[in-house]
C-alpha positions in Angstrom: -18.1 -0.4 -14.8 -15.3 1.8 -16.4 -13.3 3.6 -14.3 -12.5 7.1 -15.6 -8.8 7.8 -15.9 -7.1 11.2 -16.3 -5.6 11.5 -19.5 -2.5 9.7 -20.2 1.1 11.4 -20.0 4.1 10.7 -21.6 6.6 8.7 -19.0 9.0 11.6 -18.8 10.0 14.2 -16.4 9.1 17.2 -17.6 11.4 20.0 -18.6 8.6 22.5 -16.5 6.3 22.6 -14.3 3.1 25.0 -14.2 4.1 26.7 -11.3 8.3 26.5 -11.7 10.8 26.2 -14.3 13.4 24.7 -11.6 13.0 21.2 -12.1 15.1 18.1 -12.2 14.6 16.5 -15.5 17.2 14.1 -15.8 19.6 11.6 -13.4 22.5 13.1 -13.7 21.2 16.0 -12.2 19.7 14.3 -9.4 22.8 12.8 -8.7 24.7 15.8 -8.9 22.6 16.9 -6.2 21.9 14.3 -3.8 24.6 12.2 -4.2 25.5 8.4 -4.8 24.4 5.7 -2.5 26.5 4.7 0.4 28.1 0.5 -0.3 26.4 -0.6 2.9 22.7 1.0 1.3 23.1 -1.3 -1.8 24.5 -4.3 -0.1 21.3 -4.5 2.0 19.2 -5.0 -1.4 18.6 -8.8 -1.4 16.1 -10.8 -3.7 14.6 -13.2 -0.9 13.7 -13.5 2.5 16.4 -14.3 5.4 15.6 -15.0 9.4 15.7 -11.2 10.1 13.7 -10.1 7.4 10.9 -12.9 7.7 10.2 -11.2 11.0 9.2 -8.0 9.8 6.4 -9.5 7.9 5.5 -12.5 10.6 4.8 -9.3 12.9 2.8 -6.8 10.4 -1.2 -5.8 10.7 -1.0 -3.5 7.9 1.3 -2.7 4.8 0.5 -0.8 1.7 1.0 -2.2 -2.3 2.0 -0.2 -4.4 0.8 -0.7 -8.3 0.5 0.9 -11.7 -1.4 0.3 -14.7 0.2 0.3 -18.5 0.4 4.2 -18.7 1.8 4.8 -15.5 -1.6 5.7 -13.7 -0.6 4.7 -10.0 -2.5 3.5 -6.8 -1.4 3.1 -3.2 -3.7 1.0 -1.0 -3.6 0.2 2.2 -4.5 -3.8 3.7 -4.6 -4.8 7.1 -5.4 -7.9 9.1 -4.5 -9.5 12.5 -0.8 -9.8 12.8 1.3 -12.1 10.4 -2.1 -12.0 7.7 0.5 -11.9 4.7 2.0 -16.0 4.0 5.4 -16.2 3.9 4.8 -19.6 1.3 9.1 -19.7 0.7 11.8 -17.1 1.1 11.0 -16.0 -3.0 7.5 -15.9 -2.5 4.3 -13.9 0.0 0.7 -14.4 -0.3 -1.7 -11.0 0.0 -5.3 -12.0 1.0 -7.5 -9.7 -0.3 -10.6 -8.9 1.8 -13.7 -7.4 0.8 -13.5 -3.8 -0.3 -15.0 -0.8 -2.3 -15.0 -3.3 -5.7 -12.8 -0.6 -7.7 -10.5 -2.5 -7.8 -7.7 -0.6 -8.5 -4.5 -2.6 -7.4 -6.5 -6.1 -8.8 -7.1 -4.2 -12.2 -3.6 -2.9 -12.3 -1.8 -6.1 -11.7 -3.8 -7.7 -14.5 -2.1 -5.8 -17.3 1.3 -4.6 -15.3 2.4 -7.2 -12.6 5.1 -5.1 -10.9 4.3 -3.9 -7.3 5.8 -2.2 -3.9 4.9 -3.6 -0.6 5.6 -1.6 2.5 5.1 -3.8 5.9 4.9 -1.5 8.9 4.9 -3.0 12.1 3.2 -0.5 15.1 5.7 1.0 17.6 8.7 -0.1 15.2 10.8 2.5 13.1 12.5 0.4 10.7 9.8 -0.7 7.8 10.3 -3.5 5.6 10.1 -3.0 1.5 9.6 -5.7 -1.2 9.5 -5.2 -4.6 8.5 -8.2 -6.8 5.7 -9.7 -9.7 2.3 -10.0 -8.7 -0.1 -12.8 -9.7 -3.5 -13.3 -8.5 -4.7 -16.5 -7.4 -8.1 -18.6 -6.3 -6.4 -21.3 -5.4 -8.6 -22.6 -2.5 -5.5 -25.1 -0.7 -3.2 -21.8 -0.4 -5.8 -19.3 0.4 -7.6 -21.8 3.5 -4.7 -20.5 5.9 -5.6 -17.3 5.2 -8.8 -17.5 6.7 -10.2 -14.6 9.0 -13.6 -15.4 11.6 -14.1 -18.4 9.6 -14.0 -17.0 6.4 -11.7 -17.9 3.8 -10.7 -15.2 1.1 -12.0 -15.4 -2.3 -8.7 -14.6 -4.3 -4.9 -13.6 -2.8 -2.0 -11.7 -5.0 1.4 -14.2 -4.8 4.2 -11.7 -4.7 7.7 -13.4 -6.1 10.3 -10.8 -4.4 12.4 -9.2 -6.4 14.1 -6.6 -4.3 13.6 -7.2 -0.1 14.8 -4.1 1.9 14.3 -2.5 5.0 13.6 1.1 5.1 16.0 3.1 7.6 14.3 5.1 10.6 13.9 8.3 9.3 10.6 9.0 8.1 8.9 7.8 11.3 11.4 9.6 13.2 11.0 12.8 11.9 7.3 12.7 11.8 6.7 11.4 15.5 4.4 8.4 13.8 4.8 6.2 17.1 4.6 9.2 19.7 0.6 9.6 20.9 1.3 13.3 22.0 1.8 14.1 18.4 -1.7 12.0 17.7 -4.4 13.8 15.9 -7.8 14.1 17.5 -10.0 12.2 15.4 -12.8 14.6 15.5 -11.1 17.6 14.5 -10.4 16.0 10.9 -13.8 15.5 8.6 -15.4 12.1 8.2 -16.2 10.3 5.4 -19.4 11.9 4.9 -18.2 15.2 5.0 -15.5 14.2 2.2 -18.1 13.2 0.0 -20.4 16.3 0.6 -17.4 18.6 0.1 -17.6 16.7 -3.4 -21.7 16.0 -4.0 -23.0 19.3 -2.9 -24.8 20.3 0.0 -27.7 17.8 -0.9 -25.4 14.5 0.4 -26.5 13.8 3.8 -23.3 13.4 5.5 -24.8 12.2 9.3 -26.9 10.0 7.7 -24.1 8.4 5.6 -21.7 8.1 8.5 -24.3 6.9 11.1 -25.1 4.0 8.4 -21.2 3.2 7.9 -21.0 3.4 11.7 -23.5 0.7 12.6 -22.0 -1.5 9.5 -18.8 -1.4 11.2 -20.0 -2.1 14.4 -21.8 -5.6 12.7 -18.5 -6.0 11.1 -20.3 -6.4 7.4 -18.0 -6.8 4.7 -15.1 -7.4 6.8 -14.5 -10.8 5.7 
């Protein structure tokens, strides 16, 4: 299956923008902007795991990995498990199960050709989040991946992450957005489904019920979970 891509750009900022002219095109500007980072910022930057750090991803359900492919094309996806899923194998070095999914593929296919990826650990009701930058290889290795087992069912491949960069991320972001605070949570049913997504891009002639009712009761058997 080929997977349509939009067409490639060259790796530059741009000097414009279709809707502005007031961009930021080069670092210097940035920095003449925003500012240099404070000592204590860059001093956190380490290239392994310590005793603190381990914790953030011994307590994570979820984080998201970050990847690109050759020309830059990006993808951001999300994986979650029961708490601790990612394998801390040494303080250089994470296993990433990977689960059953859609079969695009996008993160797998990017690693294949550009290893580099972002992890973002986020552990529920904490502010602080954990970042690791590092190489990505994927593995079948059957020994490593048996621990990584979910209801009886081992994964079929796993992404070793050797850490480059390991970070936590300050408060901010969840902070300012009320993440953690449930008066600020969104009731589900005033946001569409996944049907309606896809009719919004089929046409009228998708059958939105129909499609979530099915995706419903596969959810409910827990098919393709594991």
């Amino acid at each position: 299956m080929t997977i349509k891509r939009p067409p490639t750009e060259t790796m530059t900022a741009h000097s414009a923008h279709r809707l502005t002219s007031k961009v930021i095109n080069s670092e210097e500007q940035l920095r003449a902007l925003i500012g240099t980072p404070a000592e204590l910022t860059c001093a956190k930057i380490s290239n392994r795991l310590n005793p603190m750090t381990r914790l953030f991803v011994e307590r994570s359900p979820f984080l998201c990995v970050a990847t690109s492919d050759l020309h830059g094309h990006c993808d951001l996806s999300p994986r979650g498990d029961p708490v601790g899923f990612v394998r801390i194998l040494d303080d250089r070095t994470l296993l990433v199960p990977e689960r059953p999914g859609n079969r695009l593929a996008d993160s797998l296919r990017n690693i294949l050709v550009n290893p580099h990826v972002g992890l973002l650990f986020i552990v529920p009701g904490v502010t602080e989040t954990f970042r690791v930058n590092g190489r990505a290889t994927i593995t079948v290795d059957a020994e490593l991946l048996a621990p990584c087992a979910v209801e009886g069912k081992p994964p079929a491949l796993g992404v070793l992450v050797d850490i480059d960069e390991a970070y936590t991320q300050c408060s901010k972001a969840f902070l300012r957005s009320h993440l953690w605070d449930p008066k600020h949570f969104v009731d589900p049913s005033t946001m569409p489904t996944g049907g309606q997504v896809r009719r919004a891009i089929q046409g009228e002639g998708f059958d939105a019920e129909a499609f979530d009712r099915e995706r419903e009761e596969r959810y409910g058997r827990r098919v393709g979970f594991y």
